[in-house]
PASEBA-1860 file (N, C-alpha, C; in nm, 3 decimals):
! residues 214
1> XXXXXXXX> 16.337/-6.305/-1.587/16.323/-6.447/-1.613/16.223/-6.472/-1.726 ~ 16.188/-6.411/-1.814/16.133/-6.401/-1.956/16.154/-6.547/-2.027 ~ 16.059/-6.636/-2.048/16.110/-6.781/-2.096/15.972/-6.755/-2.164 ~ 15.944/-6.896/-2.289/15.827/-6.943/-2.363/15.726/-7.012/-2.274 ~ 15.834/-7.089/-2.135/15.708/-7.135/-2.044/15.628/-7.037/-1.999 ~ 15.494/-7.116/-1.976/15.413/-7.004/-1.949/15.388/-7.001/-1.801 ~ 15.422/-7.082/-1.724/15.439/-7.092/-1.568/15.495/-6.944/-1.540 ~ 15.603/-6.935/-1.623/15.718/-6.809/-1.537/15.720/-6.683/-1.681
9> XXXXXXXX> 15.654/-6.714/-1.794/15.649/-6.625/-1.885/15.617/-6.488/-1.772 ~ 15.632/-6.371/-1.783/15.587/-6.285/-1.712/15.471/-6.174/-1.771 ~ 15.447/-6.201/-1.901/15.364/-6.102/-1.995/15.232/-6.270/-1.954 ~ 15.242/-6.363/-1.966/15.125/-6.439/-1.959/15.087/-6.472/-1.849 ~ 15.148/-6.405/-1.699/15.156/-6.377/-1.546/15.038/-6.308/-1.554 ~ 15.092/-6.198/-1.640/15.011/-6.051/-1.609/14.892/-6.060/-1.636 ~ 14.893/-6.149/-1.767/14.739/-6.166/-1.798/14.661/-6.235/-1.712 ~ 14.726/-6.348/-1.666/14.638/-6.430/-1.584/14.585/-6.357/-1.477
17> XXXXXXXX> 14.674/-6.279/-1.383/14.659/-6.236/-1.287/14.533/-6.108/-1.295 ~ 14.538/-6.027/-1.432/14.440/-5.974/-1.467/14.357/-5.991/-1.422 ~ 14.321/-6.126/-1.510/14.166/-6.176/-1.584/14.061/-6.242/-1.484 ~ 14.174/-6.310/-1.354/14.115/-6.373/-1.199/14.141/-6.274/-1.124 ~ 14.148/-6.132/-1.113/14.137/-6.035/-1.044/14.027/-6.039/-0.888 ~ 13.914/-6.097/-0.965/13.759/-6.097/-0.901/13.780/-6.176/-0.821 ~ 13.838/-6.322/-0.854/13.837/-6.417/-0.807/13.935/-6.399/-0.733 ~ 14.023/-6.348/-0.725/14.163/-6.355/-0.602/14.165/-6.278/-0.527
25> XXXXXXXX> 14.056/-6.133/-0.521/14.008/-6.090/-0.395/13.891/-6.022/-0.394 ~ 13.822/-6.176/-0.320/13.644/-6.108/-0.343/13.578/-6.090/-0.211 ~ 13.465/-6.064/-0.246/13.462/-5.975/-0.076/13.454/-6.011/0.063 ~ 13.484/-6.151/0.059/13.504/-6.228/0.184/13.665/-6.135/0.227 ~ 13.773/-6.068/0.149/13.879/-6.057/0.164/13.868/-5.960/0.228 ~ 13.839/-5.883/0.129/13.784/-5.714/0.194/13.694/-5.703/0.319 ~ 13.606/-5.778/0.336/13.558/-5.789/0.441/13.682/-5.801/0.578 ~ 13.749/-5.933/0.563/13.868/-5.941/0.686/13.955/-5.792/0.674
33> XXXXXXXX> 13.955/-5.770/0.575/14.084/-5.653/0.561/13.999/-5.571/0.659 ~ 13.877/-5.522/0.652/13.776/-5.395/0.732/13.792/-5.477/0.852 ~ 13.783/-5.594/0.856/13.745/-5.581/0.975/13.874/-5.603/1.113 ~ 14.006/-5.692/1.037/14.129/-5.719/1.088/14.230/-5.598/1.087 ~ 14.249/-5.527/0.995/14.321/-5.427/0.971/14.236/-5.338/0.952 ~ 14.202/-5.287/0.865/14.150/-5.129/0.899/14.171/-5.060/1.017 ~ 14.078/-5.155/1.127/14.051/-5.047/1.253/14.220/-5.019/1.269 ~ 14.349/-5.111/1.301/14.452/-5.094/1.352/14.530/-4.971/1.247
41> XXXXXXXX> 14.486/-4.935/1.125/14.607/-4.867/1.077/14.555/-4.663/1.032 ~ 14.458/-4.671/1.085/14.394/-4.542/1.033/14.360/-4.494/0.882 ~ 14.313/-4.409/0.872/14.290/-4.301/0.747/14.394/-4.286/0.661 ~ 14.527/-4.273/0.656/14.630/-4.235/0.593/14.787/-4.280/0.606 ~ 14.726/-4.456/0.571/14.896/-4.516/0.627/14.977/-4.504/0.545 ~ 15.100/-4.566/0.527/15.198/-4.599/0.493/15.195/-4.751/0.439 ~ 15.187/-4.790/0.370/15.168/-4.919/0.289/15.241/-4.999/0.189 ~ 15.272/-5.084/0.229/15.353/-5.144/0.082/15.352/-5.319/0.102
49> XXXXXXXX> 15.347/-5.307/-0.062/15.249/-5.423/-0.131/15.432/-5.497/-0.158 ~ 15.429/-5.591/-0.113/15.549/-5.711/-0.159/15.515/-5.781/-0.200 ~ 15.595/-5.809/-0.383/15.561/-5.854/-0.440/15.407/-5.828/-0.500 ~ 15.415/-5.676/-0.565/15.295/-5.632/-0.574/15.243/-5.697/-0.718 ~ 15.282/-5.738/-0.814/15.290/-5.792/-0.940/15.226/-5.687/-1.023 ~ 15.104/-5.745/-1.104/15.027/-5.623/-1.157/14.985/-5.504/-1.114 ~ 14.990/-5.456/-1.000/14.966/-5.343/-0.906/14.837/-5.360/-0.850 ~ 14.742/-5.441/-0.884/14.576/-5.461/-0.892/14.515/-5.447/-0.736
57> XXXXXXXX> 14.609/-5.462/-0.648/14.597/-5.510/-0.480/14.615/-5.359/-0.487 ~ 14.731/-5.292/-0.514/14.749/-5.127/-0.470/14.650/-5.068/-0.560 ~ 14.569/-5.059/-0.676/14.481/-4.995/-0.712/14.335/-5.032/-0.626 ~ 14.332/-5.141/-0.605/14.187/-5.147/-0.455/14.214/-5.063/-0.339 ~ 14.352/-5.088/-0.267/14.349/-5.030/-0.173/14.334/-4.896/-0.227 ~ 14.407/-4.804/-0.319/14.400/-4.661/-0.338/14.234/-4.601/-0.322 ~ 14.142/-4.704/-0.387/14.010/-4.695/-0.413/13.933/-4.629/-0.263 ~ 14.020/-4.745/-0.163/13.968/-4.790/-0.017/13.993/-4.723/0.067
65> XXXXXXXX> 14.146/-4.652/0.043/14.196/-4.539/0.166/14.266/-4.439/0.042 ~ 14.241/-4.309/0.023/14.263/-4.223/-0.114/14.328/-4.174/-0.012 ~ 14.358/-4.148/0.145/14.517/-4.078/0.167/14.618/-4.166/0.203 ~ 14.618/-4.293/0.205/14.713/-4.384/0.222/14.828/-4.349/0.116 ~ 14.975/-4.359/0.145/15.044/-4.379/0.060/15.120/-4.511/0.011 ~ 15.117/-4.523/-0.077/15.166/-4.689/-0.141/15.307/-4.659/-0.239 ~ 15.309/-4.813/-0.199/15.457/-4.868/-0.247/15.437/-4.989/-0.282 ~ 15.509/-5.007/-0.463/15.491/-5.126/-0.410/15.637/-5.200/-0.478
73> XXXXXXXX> 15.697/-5.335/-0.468/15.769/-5.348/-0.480/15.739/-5.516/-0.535 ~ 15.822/-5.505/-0.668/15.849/-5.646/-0.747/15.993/-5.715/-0.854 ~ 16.031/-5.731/-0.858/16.136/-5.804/-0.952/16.118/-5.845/-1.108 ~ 15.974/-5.805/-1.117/15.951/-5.859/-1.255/15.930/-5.682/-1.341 ~ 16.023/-5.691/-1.455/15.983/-5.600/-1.517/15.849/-5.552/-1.562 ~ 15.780/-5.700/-1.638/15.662/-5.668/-1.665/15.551/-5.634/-1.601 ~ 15.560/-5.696/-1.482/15.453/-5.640/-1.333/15.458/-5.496/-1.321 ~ 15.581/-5.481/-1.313/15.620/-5.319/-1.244/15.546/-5.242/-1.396
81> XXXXXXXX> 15.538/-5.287/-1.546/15.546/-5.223/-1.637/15.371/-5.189/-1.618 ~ 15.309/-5.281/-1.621/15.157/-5.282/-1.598/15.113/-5.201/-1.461 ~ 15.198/-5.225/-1.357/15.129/-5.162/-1.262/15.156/-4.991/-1.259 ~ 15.235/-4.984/-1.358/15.272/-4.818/-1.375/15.166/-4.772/-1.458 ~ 15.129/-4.877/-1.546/15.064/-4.821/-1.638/14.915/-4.826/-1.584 ~ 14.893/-4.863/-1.467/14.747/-4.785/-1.394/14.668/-4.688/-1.384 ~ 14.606/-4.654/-1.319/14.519/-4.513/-1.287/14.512/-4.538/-1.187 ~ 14.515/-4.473/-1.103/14.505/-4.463/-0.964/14.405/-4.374/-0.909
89> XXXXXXXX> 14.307/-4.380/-0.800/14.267/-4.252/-0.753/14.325/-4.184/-0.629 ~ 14.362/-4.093/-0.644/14.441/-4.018/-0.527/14.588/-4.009/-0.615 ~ 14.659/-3.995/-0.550/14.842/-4.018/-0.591/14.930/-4.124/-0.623 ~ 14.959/-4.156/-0.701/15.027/-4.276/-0.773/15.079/-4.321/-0.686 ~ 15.104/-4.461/-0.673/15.182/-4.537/-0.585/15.351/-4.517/-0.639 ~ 15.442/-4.494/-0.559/15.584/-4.537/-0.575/15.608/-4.673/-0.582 ~ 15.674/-4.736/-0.688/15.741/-4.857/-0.718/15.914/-4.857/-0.722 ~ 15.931/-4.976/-0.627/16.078/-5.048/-0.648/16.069/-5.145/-0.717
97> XXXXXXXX> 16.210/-5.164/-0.781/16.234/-5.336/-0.827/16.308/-5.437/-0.745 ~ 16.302/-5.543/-0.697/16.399/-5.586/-0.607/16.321/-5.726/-0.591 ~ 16.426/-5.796/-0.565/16.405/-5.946/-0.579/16.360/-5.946/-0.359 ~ 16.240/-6.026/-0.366/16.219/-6.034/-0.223/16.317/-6.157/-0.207 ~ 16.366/-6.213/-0.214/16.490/-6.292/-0.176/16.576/-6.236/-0.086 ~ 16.623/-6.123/-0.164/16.741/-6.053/-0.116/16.752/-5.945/0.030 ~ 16.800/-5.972/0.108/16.744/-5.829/0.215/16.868/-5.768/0.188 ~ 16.860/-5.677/0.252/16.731/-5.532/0.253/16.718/-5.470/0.165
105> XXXXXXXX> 16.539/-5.454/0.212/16.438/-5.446/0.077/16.474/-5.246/0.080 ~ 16.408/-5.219/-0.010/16.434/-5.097/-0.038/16.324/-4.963/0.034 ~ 16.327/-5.025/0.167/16.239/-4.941/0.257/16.280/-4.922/0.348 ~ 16.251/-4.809/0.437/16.330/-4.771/0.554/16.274/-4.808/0.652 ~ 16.354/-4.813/0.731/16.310/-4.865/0.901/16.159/-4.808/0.971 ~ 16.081/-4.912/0.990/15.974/-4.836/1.097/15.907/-4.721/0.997 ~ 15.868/-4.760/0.883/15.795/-4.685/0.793/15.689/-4.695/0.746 ~ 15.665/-4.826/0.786/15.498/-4.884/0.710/15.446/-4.908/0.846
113> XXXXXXXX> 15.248/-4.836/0.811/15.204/-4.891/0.870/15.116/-5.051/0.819 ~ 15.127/-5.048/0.765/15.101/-5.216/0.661/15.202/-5.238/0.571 ~ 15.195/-5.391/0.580/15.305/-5.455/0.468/15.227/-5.590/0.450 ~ 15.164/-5.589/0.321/15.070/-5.684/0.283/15.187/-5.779/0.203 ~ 15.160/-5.860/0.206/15.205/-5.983/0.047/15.094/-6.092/0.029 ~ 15.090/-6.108/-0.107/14.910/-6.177/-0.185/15.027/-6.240/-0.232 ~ 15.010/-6.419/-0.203/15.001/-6.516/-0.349/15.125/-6.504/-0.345 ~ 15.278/-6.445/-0.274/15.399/-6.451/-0.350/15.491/-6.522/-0.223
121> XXXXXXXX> 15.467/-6.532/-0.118/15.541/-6.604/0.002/15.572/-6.715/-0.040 ~ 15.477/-6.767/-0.084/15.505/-6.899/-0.140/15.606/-6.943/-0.218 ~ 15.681/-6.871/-0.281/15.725/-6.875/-0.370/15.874/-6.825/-0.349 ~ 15.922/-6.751/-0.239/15.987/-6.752/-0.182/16.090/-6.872/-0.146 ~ 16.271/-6.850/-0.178/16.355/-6.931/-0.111/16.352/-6.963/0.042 ~ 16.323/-6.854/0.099/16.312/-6.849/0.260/16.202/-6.773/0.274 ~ 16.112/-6.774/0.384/16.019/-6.648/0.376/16.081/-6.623/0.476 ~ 16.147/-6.667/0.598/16.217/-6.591/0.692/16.286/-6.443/0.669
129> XXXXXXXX> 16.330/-6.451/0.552/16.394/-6.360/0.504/16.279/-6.254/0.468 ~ 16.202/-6.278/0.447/16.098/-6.173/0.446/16.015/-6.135/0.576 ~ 15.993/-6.224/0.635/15.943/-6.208/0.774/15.995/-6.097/0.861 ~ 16.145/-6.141/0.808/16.228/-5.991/0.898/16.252/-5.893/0.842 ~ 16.246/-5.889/0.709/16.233/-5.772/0.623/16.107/-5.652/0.660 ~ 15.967/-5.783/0.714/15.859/-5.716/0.765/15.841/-5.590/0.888 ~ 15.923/-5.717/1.018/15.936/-5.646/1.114/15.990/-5.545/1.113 ~ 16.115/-5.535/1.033/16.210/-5.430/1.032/16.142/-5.285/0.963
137> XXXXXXXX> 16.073/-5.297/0.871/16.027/-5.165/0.803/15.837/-5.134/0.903 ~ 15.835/-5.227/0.930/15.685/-5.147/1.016/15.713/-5.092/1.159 ~ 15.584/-4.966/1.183/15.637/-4.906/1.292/15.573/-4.986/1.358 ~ 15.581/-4.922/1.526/15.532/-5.012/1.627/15.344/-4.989/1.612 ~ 15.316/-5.111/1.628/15.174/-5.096/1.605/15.131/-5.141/1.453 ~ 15.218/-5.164/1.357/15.167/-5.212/1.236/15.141/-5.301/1.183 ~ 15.087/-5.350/1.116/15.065/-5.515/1.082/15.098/-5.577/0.971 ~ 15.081/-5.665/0.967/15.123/-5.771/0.847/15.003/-5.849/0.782
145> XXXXXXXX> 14.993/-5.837/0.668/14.907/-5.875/0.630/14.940/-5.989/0.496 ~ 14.933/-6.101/0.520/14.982/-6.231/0.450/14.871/-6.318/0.423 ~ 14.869/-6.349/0.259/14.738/-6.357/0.191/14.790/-6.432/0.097 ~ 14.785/-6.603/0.127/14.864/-6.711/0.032/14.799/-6.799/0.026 ~ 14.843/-6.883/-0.053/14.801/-7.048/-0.056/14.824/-7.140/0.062 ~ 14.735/-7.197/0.060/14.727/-7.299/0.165/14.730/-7.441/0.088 ~ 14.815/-7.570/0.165/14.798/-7.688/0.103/14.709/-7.739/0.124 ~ 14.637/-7.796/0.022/14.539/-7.877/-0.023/14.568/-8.017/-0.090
153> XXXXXXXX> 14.473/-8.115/-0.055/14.537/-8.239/-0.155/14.525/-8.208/-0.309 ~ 14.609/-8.270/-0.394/14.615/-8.312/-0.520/14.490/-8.266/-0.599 ~ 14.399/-8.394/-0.543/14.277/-8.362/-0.577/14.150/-8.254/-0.593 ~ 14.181/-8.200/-0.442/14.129/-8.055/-0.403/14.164/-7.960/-0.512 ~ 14.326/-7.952/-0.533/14.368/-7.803/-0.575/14.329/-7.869/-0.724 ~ 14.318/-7.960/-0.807/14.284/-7.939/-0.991/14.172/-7.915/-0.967 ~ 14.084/-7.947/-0.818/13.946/-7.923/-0.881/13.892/-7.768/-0.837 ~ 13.960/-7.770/-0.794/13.946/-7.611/-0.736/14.015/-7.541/-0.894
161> XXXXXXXX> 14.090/-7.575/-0.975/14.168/-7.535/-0.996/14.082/-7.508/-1.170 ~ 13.991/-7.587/-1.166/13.882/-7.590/-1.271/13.929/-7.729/-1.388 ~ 14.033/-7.786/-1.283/14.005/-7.946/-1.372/14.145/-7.951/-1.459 ~ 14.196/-8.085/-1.474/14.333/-8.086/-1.534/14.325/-8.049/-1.687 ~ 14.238/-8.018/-1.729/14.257/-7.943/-1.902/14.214/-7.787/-1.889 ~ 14.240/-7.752/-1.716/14.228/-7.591/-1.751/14.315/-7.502/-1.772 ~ 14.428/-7.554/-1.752/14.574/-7.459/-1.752/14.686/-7.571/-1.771 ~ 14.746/-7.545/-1.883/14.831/-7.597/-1.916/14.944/-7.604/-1.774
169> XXXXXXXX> 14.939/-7.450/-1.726/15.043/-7.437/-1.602/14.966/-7.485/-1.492 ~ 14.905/-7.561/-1.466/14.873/-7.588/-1.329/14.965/-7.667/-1.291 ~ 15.004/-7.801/-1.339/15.096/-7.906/-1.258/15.212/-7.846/-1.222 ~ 15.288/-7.753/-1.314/15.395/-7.683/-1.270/15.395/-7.559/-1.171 ~ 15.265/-7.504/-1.112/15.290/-7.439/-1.003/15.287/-7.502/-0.880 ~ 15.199/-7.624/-0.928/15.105/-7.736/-0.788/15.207/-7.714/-0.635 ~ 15.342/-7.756/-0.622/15.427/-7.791/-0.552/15.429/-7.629/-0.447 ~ 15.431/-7.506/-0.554/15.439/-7.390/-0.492/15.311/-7.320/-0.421
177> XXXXXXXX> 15.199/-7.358/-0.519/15.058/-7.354/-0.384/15.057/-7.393/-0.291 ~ 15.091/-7.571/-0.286/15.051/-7.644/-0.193/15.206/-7.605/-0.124 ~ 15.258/-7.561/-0.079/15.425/-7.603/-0.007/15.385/-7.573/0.163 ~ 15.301/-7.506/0.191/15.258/-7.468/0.360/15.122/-7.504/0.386 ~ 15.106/-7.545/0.507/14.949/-7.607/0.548/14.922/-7.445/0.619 ~ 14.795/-7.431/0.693/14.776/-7.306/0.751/14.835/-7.295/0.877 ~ 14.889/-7.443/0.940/14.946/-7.454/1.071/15.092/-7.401/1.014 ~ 15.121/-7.444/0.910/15.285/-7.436/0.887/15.311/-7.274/0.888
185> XXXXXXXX> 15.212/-7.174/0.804/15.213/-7.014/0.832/15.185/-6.983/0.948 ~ 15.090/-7.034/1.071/15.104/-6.929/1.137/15.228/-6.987/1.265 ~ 15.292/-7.077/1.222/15.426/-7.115/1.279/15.543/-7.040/1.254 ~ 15.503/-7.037/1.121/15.629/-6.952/1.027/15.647/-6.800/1.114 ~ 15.510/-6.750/1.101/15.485/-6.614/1.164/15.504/-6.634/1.336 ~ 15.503/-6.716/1.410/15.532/-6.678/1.540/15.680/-6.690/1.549 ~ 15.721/-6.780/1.469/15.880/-6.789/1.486/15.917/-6.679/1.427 ~ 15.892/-6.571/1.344/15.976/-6.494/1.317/15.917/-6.376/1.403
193> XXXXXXXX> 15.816/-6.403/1.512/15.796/-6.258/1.628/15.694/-6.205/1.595 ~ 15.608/-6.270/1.515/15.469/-6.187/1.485/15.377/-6.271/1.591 ~ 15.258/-6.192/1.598/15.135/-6.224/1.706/15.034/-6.253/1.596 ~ 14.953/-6.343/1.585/14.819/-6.349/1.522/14.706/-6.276/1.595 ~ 14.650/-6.173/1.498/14.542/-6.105/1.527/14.371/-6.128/1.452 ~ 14.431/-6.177/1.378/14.311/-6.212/1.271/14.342/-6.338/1.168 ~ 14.233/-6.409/1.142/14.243/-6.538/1.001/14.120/-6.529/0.984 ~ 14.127/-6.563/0.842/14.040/-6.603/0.767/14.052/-6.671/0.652
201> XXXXXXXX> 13.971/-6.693/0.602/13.985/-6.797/0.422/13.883/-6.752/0.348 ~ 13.911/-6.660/0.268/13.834/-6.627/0.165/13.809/-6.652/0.082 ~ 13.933/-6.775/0.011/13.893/-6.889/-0.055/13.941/-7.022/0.014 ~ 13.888/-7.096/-0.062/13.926/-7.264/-0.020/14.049/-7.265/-0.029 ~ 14.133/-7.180/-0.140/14.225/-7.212/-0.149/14.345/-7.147/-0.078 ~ 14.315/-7.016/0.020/14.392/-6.947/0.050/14.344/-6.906/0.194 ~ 14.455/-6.876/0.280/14.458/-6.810/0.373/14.499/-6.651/0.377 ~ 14.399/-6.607/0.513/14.443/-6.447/0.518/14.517/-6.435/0.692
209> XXXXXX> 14.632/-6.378/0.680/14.648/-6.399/0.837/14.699/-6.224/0.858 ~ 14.667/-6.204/0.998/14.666/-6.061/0.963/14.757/-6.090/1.144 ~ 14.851/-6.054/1.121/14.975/-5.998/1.275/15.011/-5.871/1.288 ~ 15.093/-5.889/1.373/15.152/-5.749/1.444/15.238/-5.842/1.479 ~ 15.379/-5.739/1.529/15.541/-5.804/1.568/15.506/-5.772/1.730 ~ 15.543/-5.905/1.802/15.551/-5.914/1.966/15.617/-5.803/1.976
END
């Protein structure tokens, strides 16, 4: 989907996503991750990042667990192009391409012990369709780890957002931040068979919800 807008440009994605790296997971995050997940998945899981974009989420974790193995999986050429072009410590992550829209994703049954998604649910035609994509590839005992936007008023998200002359693309994502309240996710997640084990908000602007499948 390569366009001049810069909402969906995917080379001016990458950058952005870069450059707020710090800011989109700082250590309020990592903190829930140690303290919600960690204990449940051990030393050397099975992992995969949906909708991994720049790879930046799978190069922390590699940092965090060096025998974990990762996967990660995106639809955008240029994501997948940057996140190859990483360093990793330990063993390179494996990458798919595949539109999370579509099931089934390109993972096998009962294979992950985590299946994170940052920032991309949202954005999603259905997340149902991913929800069960979830259950279906984690083993018993694994979790979910869902790390999105939460709605905020109008007002909240430009100012959070550093003010209406900070991004040309802000008004055109607005609708896709704000589209779920935090009640509306962890609804989403019981209806599709997950248990809440952990929340948190590591920013104002986002929720962390960390499940396991009933």
């Amino acid at each position: 989907m390569t366009t001049a807008d810069s909402r969906w440009n995917e080379n001016a994605m990458v950058e952005r996503m870069s450059s707020s790296r710090g800011r989109r997971y700082p250590p309020e995050f990592w903190a829930f991750f140690d303290s919600a997940v960690l204990p449940r998945i051990g030393d050397a899981p099975a992992i995969a990042d949906l909708g991994c974009g720049p790879g930046l989420l799978l190069q922390d974790l590699a940092l965090r667990l060096p025998g974990a193995t990762l996967l990660g999986v995106d639809v955008s050429d240029a994501m997948l192009a940057n996140a190859q072009a990483l360093e990793f410590s330990g063993g390179a992550p494996s990458f798919e391409q595949h539109d999370l829209n579509d099931a089934p994703y390109p993972v096998e049954n009962a294979s992950l012990d985590l299946c994170v998604t940052a920032s991309v649910t949202c954005f999603l035609d259905n997340p149902l369709v991913l929800f069960a994509e979830v259950r279906r590839t984690l083993r018993p005992g694994g979790v979910y780890l869902l790390y999105d936007w939460r709605r905020q008023t109008l007002a909240d998200y430009i100012e959070n957002r550093g003010g209406l002359d900070a991004d040309p693309a802000l008004m055109g994502v607005q609708p896709y931040h704000n589209r779920f309240t935090v009640d509306e996710w962890r609804w989403l997640l019981a209806e599709s068979g997950f248990e809440l084990v952990g929340e948190a908000h590591p920013r104002i602007s986002h929720v962390a919800l960390a499940s396991v499948p009933r």
